[in-house]
Backbone as a ProteinNet text record, in pm:
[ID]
protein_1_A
[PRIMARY]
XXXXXXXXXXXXXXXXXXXXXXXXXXXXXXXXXXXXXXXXXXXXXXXXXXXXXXXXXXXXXXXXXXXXXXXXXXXXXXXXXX
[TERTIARY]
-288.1	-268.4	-302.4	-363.9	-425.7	-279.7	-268.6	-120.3	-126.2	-206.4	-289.4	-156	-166.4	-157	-3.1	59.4	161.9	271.3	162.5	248.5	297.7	190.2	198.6	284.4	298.7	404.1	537.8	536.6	710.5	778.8	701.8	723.2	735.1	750.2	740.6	886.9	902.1	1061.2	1048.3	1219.7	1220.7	1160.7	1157.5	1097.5	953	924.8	762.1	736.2	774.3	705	747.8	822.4	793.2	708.6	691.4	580.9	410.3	426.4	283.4	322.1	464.6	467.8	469.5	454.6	396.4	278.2	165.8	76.7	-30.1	55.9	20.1	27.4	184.2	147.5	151.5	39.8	-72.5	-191.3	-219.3	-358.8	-342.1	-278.6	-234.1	-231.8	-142.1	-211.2	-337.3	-391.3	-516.7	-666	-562.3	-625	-639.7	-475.9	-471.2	-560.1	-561	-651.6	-803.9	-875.6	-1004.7	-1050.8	-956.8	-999.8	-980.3	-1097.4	-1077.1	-1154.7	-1110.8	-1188.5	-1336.1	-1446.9	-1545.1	-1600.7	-1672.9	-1700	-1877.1	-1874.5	-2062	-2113.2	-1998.2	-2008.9	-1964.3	-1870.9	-1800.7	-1867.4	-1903.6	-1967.6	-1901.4	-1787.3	-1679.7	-1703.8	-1675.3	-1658.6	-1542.3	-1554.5	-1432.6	-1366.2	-1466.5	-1404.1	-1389.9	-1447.2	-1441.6	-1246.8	-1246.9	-1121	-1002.7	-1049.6	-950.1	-897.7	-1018.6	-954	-885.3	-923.3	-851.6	-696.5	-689.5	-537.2	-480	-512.3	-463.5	-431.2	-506.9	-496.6	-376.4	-363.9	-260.6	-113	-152.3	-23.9	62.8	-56.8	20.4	97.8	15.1	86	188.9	209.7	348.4	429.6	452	522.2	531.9	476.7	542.1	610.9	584.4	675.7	783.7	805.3	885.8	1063.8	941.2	1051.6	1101.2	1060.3	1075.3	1157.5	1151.4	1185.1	1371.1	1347.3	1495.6	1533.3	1501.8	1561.4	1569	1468.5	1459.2	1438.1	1368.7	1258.6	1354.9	1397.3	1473.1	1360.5	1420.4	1269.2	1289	1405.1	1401.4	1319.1	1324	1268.5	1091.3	1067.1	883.8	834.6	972.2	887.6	866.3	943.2	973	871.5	802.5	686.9	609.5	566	433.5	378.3	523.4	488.1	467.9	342.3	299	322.5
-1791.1	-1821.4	-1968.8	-2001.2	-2109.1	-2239.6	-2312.2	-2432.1	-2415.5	-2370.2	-2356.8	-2253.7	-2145.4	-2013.8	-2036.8	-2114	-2045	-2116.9	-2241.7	-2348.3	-2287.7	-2153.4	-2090.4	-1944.7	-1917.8	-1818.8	-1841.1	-1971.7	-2062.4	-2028.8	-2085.5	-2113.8	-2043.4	-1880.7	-1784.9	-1727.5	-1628.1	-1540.4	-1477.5	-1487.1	-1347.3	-1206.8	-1188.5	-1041.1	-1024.1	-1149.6	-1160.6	-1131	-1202.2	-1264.5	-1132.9	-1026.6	-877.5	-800.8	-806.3	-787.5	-835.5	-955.3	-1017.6	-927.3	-911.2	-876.1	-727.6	-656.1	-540.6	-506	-561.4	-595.1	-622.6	-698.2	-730.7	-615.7	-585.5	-490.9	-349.2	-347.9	-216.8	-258.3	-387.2	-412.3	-407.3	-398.1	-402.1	-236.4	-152.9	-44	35.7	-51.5	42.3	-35.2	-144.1	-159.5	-89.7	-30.2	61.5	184.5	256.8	369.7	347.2	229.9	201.9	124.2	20.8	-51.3	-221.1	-306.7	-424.8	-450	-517.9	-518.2	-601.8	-528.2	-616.5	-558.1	-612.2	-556.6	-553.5	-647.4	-663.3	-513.6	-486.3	-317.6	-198.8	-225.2	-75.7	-23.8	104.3	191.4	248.5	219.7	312.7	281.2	368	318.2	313.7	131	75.1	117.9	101.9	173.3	290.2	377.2	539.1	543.7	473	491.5	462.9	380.6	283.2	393.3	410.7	557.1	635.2	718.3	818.2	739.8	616.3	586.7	579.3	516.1	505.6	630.8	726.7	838.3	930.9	898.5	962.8	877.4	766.1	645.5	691	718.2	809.3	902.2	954.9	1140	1110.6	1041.6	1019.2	963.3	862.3	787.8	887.9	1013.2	1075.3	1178.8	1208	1319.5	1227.4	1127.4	1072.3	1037.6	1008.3	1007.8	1119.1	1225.4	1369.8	1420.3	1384.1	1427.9	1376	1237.3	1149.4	1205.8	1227.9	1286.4	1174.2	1065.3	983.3	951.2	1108	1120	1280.8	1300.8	1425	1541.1	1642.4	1798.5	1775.4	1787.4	1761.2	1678.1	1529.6	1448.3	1448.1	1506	1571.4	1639.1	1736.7	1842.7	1780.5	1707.7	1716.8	1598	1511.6	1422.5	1492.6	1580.6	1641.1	1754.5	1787.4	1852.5	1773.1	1785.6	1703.4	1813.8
1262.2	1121.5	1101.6	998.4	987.2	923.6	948	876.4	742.1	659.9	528.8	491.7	535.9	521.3	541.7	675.1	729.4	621.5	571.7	499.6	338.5	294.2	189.9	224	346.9	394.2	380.3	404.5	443.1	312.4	211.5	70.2	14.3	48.4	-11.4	-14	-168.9	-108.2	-25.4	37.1	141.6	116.2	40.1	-65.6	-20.9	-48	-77.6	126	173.2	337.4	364.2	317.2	373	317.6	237.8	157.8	281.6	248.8	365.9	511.1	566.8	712.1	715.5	614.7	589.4	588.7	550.3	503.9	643.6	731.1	851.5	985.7	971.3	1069.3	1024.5	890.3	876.9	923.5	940.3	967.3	1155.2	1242.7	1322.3	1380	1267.1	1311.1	1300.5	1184.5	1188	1295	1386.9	1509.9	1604.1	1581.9	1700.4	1693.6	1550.1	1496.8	1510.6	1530.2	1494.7	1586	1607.3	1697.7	1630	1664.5	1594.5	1484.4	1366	1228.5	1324.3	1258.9	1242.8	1130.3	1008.9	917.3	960.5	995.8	1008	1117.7	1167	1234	1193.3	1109.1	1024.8	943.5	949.7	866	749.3	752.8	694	574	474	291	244.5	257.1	191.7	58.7	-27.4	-156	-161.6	-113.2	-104.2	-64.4	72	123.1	7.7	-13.2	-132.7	-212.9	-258.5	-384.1	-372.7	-238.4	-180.3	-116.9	-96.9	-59.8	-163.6	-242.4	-409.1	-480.3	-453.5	-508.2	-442.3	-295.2	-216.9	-283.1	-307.5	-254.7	-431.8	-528	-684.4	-659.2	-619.9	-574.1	-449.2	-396.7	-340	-375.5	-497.4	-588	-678.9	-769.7	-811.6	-752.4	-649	-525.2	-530.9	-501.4	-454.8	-585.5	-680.9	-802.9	-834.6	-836.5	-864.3	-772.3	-593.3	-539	-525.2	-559.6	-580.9	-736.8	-819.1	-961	-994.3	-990.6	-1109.4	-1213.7	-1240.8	-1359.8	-1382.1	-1453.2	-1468.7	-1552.8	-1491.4	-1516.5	-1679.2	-1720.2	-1900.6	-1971.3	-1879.7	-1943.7	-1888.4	-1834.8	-1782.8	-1867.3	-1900.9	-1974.9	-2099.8	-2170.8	-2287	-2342.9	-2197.9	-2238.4	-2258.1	-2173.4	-2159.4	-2339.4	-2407.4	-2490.7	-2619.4	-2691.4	-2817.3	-2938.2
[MASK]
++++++++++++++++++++++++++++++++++++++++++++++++++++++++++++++++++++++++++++++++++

């Protein structure tokens, strides 16, 4: 980590620096899955992926509210009807 960085880590809320140490060791596992980032060698489609995580990461945030009853079936239905 560069003094730059660690000096803008320090300074950060506790909230936040889990946030970054989250952040970190996903990139960590998807070392373990892939190997080591090199981009000037990855074939992979970055944005393609993107979408499809984004698209998963919705649909598990509404599983998830639904599944905790945060969002009550009354109040679903009763948006959905115009």
């Amino acid at each position: 980590m560069s003094p730059e960085v660690e000096t803008m880590y320090k300074k950060l809320e506790p909230d936040a620096q889990t946030v970054v140490d989250l952040l970190i060791a996903r990139l960590f596992r998807a070392r373990a899955r892939y190997g080591r980032l090199d981009l000037k060698r990855d074939n992979r489609e970055f944005a393609q992926e993107a979408l499809e995580e984004v698209a998963d990461g919705l649909a598990y945030v509404g599983m998830a509210l639904i599944q905790g009853q945060w969002m009550k079936r009354e109040q679903f239905d009763e948006e959905g009807e115009e």
